[in-house]
LOMAR-810893 format. One line per 4 residues: their letters; for each residue x, y, z of N, C-alpha, C. Coordinates in steps of 0.02 Angstrom, whole numbers, m for minus. Example, Ala and Ser with C-alpha at 12.3 -4.5 7.8 and 13.67 -1.06 7.14 Angstrom:
2
AS) 660 m284 390 615 m225 390 660 m165 390; 642 m112 354 684 m53 357 645 2 394 .
END
This chain:
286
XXXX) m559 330 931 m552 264 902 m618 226 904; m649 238 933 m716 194 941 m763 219 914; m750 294 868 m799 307 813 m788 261 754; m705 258 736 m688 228 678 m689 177 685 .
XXXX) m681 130 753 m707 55 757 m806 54 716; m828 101 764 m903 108 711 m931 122 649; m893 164 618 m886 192 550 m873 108 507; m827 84 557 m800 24 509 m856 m48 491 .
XXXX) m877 m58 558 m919 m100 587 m993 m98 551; m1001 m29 559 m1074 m10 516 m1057 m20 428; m1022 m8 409 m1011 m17 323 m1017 m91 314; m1012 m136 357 m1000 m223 344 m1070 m216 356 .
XXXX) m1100 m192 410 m1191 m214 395 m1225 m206 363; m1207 m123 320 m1236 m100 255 m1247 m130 207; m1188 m183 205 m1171 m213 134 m1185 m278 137; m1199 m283 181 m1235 m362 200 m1310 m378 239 .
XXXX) m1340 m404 216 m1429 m410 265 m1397 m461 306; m1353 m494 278 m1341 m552 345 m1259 m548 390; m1237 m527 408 m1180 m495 426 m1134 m566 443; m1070 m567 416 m1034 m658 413 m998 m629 484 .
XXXX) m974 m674 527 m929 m665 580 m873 m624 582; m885 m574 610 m817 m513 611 m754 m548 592; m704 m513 525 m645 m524 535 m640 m588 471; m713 m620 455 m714 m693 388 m713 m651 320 .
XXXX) m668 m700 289 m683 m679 218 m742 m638 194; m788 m657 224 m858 m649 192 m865 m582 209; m844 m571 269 m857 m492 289 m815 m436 241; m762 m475 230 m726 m418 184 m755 m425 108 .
XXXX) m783 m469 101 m815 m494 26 m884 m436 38; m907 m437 79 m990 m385 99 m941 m308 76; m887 m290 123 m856 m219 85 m832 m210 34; m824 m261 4 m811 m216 m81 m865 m268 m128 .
XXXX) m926 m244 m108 m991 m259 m143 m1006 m247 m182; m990 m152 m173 m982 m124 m251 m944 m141 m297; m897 m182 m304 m884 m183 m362 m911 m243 m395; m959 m260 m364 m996 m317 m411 m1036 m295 m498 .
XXXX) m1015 m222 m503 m1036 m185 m557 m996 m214 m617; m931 m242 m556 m868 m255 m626 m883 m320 m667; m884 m345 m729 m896 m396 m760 m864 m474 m726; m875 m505 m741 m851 m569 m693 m790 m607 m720 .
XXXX) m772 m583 m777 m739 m627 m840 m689 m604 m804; m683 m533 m754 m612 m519 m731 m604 m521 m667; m653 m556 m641 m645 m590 m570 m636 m660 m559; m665 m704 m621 m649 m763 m596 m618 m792 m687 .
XXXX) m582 m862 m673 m573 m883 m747 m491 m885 m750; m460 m918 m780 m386 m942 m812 m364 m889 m819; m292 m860 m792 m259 m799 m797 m227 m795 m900; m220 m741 m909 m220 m709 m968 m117 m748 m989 .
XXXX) m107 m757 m1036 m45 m792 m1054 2 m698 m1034; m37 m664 m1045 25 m595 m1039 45 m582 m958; m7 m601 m928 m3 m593 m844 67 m664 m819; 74 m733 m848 101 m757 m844 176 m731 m859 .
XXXX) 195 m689 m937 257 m690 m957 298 m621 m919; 231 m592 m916 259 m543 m892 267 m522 m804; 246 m585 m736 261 m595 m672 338 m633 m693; 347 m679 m759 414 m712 m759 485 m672 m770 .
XXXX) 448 m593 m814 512 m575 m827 532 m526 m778; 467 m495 m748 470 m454 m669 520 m514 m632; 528 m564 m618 553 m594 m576 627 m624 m603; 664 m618 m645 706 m624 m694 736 m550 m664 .
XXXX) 690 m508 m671 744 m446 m694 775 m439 m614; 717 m456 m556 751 m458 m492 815 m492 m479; 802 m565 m513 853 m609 m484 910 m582 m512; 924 m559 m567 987 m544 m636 1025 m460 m578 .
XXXX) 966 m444 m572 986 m360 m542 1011 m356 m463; 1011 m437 m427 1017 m429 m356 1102 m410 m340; 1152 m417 m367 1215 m422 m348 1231 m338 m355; 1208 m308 m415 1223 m222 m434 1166 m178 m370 .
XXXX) 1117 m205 m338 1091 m200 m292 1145 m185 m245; 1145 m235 m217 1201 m252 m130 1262 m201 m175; 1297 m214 m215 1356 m163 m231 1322 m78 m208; 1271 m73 m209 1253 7 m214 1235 18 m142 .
XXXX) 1231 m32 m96 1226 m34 m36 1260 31 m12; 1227 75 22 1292 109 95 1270 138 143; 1259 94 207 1225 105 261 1238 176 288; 1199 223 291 1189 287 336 1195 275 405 .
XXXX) 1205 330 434 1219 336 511 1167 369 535; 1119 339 571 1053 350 588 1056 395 650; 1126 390 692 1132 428 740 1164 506 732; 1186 509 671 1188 582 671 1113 610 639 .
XXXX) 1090 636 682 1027 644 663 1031 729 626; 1000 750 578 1005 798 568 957 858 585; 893 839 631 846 871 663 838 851 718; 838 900 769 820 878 849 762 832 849 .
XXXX) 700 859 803 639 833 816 642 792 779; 660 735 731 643 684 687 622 615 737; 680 613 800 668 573 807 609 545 856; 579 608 894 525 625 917 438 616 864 .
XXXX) 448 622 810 398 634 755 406 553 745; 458 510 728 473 454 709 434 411 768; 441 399 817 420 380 882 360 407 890; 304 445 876 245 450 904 207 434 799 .
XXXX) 249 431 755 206 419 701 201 347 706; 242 302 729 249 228 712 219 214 761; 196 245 828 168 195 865 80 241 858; 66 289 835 m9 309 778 m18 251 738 .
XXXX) 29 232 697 44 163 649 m4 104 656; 29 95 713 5 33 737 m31 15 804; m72 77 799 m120 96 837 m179 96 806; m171 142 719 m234 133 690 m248 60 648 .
XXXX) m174 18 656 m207 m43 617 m232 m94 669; m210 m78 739 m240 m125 779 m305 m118 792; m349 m38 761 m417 m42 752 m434 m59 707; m428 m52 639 m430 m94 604 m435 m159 601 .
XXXX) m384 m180 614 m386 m262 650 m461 m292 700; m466 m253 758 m517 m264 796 m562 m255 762; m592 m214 714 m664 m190 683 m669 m242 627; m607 m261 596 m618 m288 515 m584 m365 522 .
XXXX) m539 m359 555 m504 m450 577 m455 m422 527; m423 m504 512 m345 m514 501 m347 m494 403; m410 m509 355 m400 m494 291 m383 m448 271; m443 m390 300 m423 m315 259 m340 m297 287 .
XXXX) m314 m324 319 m224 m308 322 m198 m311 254; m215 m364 231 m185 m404 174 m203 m340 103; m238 m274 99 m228 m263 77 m165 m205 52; m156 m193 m6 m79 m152 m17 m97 m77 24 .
XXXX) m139 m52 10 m158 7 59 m145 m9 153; m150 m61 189 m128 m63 235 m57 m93 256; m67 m130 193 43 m170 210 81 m94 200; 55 m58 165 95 13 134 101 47 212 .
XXXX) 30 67 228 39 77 304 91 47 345; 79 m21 354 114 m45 405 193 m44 405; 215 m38 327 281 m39 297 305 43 331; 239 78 329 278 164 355 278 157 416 .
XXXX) 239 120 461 242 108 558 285 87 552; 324 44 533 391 6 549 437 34 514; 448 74 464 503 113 445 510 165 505; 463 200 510 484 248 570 506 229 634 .
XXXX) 485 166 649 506 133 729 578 123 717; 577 80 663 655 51 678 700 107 659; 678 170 622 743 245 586 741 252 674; 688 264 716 693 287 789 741 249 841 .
XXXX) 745 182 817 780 134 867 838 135 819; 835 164 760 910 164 742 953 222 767; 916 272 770 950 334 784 964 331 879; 939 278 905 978 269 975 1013 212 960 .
XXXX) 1051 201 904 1091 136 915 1079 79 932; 1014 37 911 994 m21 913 1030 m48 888; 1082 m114 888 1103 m158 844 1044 m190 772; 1043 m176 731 1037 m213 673 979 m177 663 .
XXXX) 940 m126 708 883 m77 668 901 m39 612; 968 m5 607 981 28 548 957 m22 481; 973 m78 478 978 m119 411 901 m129 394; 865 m149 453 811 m145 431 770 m91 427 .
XXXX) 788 m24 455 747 26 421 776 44 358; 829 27 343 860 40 266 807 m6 196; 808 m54 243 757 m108 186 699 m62 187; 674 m50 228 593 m40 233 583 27 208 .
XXXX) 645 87 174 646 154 170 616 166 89; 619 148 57 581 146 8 514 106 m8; 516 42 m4 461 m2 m7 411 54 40; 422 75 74 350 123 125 345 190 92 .
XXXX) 415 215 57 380 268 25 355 270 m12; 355 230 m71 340 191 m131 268 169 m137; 266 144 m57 211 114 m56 136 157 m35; 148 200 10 97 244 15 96 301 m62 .
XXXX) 142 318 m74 138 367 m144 113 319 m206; 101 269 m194 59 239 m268 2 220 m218; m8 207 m159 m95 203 m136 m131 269 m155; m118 311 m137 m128 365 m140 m156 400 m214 .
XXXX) m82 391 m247 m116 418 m311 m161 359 m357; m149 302 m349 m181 254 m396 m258 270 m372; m261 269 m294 m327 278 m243 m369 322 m300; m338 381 m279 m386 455 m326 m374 461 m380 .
XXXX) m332 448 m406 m327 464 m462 m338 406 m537; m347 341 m505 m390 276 m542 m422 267 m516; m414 240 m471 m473 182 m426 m542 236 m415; m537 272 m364 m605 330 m364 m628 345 m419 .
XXXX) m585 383 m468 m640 395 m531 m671 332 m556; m638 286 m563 m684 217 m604 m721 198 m553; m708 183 m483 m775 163 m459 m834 211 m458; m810 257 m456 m889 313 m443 m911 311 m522 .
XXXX) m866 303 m568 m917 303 m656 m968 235 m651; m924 180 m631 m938 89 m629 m1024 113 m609; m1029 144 m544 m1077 161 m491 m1116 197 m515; m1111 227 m568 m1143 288 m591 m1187 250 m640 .
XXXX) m1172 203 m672 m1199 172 m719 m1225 133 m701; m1248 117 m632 m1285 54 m607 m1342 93 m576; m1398 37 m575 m1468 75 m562 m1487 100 m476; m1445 87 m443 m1440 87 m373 m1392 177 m361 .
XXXX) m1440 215 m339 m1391 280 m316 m1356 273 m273; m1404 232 m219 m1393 252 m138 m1303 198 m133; m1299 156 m200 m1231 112 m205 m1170 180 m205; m1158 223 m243 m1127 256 m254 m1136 314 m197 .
XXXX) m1191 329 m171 m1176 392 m108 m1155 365 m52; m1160 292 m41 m1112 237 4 m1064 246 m4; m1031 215 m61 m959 247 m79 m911 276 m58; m945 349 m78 m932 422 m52 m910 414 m1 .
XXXX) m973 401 69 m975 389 133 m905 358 165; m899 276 127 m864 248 154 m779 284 121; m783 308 74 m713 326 55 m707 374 66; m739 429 120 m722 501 181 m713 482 221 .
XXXX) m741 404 267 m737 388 330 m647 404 349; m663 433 425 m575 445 445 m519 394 451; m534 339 454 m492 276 446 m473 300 380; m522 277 330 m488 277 278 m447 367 238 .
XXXX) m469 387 255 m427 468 246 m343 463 257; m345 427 321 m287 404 357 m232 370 288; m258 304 288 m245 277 233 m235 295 166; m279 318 148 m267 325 95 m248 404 60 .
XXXX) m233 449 113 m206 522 101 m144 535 129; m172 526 225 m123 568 263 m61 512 273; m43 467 244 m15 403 268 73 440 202; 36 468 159 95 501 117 145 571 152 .
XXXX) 115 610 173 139 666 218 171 652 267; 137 591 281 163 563 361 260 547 335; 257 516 290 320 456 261 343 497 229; 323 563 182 363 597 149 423 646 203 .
XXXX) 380 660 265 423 704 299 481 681 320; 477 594 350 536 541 370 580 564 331; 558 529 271 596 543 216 670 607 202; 602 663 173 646 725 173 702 761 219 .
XXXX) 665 754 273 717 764 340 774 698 344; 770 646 312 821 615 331 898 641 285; 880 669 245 942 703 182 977 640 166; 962 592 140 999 533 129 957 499 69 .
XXXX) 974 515 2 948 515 m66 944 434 m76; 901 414 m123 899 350 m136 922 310 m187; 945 268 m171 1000 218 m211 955 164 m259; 999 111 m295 970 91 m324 964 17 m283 .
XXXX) 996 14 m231 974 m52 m187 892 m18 m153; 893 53 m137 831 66 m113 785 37 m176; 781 69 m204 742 41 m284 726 m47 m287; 814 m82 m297 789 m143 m285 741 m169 m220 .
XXXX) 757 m153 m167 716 m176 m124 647 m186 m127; 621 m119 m151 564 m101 m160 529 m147 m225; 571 m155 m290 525 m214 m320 527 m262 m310; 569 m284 m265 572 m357 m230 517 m354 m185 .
XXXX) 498 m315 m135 425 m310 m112 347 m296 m150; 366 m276 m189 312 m276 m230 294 m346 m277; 350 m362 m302 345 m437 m320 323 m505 m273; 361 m493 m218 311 m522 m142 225 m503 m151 .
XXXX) 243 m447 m138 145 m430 m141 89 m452 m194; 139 m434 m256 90 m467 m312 77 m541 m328; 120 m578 m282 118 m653 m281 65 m654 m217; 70 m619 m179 18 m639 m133 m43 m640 m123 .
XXXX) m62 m562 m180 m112 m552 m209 m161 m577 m237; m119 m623 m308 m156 m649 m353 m150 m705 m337; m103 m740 m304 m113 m842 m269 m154 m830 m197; m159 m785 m165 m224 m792 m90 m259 m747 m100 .
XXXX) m264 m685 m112 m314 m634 m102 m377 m653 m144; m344 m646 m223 m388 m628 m299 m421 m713 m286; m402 m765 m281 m430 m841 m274 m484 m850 m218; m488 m777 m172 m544 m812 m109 m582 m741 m121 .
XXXX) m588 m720 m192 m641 m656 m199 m629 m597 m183; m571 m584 m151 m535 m503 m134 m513 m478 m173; m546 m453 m214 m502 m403 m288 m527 m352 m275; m459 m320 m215 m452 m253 m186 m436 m199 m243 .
XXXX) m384 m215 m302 m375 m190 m353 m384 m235 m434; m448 m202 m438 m487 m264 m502 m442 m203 m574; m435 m168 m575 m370 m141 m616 m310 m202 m631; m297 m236 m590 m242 m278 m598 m246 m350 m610 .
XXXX) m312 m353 m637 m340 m447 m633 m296 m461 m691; m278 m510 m666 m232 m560 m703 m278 m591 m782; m322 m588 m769 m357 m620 m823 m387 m600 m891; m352 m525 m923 m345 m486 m952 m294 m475 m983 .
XXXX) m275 m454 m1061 m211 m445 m1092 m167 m387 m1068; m224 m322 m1049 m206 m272 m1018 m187 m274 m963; m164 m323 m927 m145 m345 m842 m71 m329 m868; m21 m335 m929 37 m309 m945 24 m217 m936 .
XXXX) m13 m214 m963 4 m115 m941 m5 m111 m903; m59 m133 m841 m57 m103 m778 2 m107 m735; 15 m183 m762 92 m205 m733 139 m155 m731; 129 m153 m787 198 m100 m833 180 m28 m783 .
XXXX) 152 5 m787 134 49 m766 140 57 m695; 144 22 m661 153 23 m577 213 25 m568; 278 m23 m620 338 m37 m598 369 26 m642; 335 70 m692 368 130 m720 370 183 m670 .
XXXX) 321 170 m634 263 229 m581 312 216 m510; 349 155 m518 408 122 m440 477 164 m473; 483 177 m535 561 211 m565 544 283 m571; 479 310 m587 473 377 m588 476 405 m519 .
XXXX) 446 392 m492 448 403 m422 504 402 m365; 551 365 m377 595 372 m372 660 418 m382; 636 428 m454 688 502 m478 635 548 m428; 597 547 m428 553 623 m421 547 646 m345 .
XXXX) 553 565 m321 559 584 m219 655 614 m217; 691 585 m266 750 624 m253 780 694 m277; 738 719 m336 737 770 m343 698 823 m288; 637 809 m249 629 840 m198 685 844 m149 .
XXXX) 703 800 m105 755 798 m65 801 822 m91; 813 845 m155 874 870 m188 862 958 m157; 798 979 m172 757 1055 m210 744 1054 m136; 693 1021 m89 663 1066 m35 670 1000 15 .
XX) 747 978 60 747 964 100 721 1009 141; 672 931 204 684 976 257 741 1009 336 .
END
């Protein structure tokens, strides 16, 4: 832990000649430096009229869809467990969990939480604690690891792939095209460091296994839940994060016509995914 406290610590000095007080805005503003490549028109400026109609009808379709939700409700029995070891794996992943965000925390302070790559995290530390305190019969842990059983799977399986499969390729092109190398072999650096590997790879394997081993397919209250958290997040995003210079995901600036497809595309990417984590559990429980 006290490499990756350093790994972490050293990237904020890199990116800054003057280093702002561990844990300030400013320090998290010094780590994503690089993307100062991105044009400004989509960092700062009056959000786009499509980003408006289309957070109204995301939030419409929640409110209209909450009652066929709760009907699809049907709490599982966390204590018949169907593997000796789940609940052993459950109990040493969630408290890894929140072990690596409390370094995190110490190295970076209270912002970099705030981003979806670590709420995704923290959503899988606490899904696994409370499936563990459900499966000894905690009063009222079952309900809340039921909430939190999708939103965490959901949530690391779009860090993940959006991570590598958008975000990395465009920042390393963004980087490629700027006159600074040593910007882009930083990059690199900082997006191998083992914290972030954690995050942004092994954090899916970790939540897929919960998952699979639990043999308990997902509903469409799982589903609702999950865009009801995501609708949380994207309000929190773009009214505190994107307003104090944190555009952790500049893919999604509001201030663009195309802020509707990306939209679109995340909440198609929340329904595909869904069929596709239950067709696994269908094909290769574990």
């Amino acid at each position: 832990f006290t490499y990756h406290k350093e790994v972490l610590q050293g990237l904020i000095i890199r990116m800054s000649s003057k280093v702002a007080e561990k844990g300030s805005l400013e320090s998290v503003r010094n780590l994503l430096k690089f993307l100062d490549v991105v044009p400004l028109q989509y960092k700062v400026g009056p959000w786009s009229p499509a980003a408006h109609i289309t957070i109204f009808a995301y939030a419409a379709f929640i409110f209209l869809s909450m009652s066929y939700a709760v009907k699809a409700y049907t709490p599982p029995d966390y204590t018949q467990i169907p593997n000796d070891w789940i609940q052993t794996y459950r109990l040493v992943g969630a408290l890894y969990g929140f072990a690596l965000t409390a370094l995190v925390y110490y190295a970076s302070g209270i912002w970099m939480l705030g981003s979806y790559t670590l709420t995704s995290w923290n959503l899988m530390s606490l899904r696994l604690f409370f499936s563990y305190l459900a499966g000894h019969a905690v009063p009222g842990a079952g309900l809340v690891a039921d909430l939190l059983r999708y939103p965490s799977l959901i949530g690391c399986t779009v860090t993940v792939t959006v991570w590598w499969i958008i975000l990395v390729p465009l920042i390393d092109f963004l980087l490629s095209q700027g006159k600074s190398r040593e910007d882009r072999i930083f990059f690199w650096k900082w997006n191998l460091a083992p914290v972030l590997i954690n995050v942004h790879l092994l954090n899916l394997p970790i939540i897929a296994i919960d998952f699979l081993a639990s043999g308990v397919a997902l509903t469409f209250f799982d589903l609702w839940v999950a865009l009801t958290v995501a609708f949380l997040y994207c309000m929190f995003y773009l009214n505190v994060l994107d307003p104090r210079g944190l555009h952790f995901y500049i893919i999604f600036s509001p201030r663009t016509v195309y802020c509707a497809i990306s939209y679109a595309l995340i909440l198609s990417g929340y329904y595909g995914f869904y069929q596709a984590w239950n067709y696994l559990l269908l094909e290769y429980p574990i």
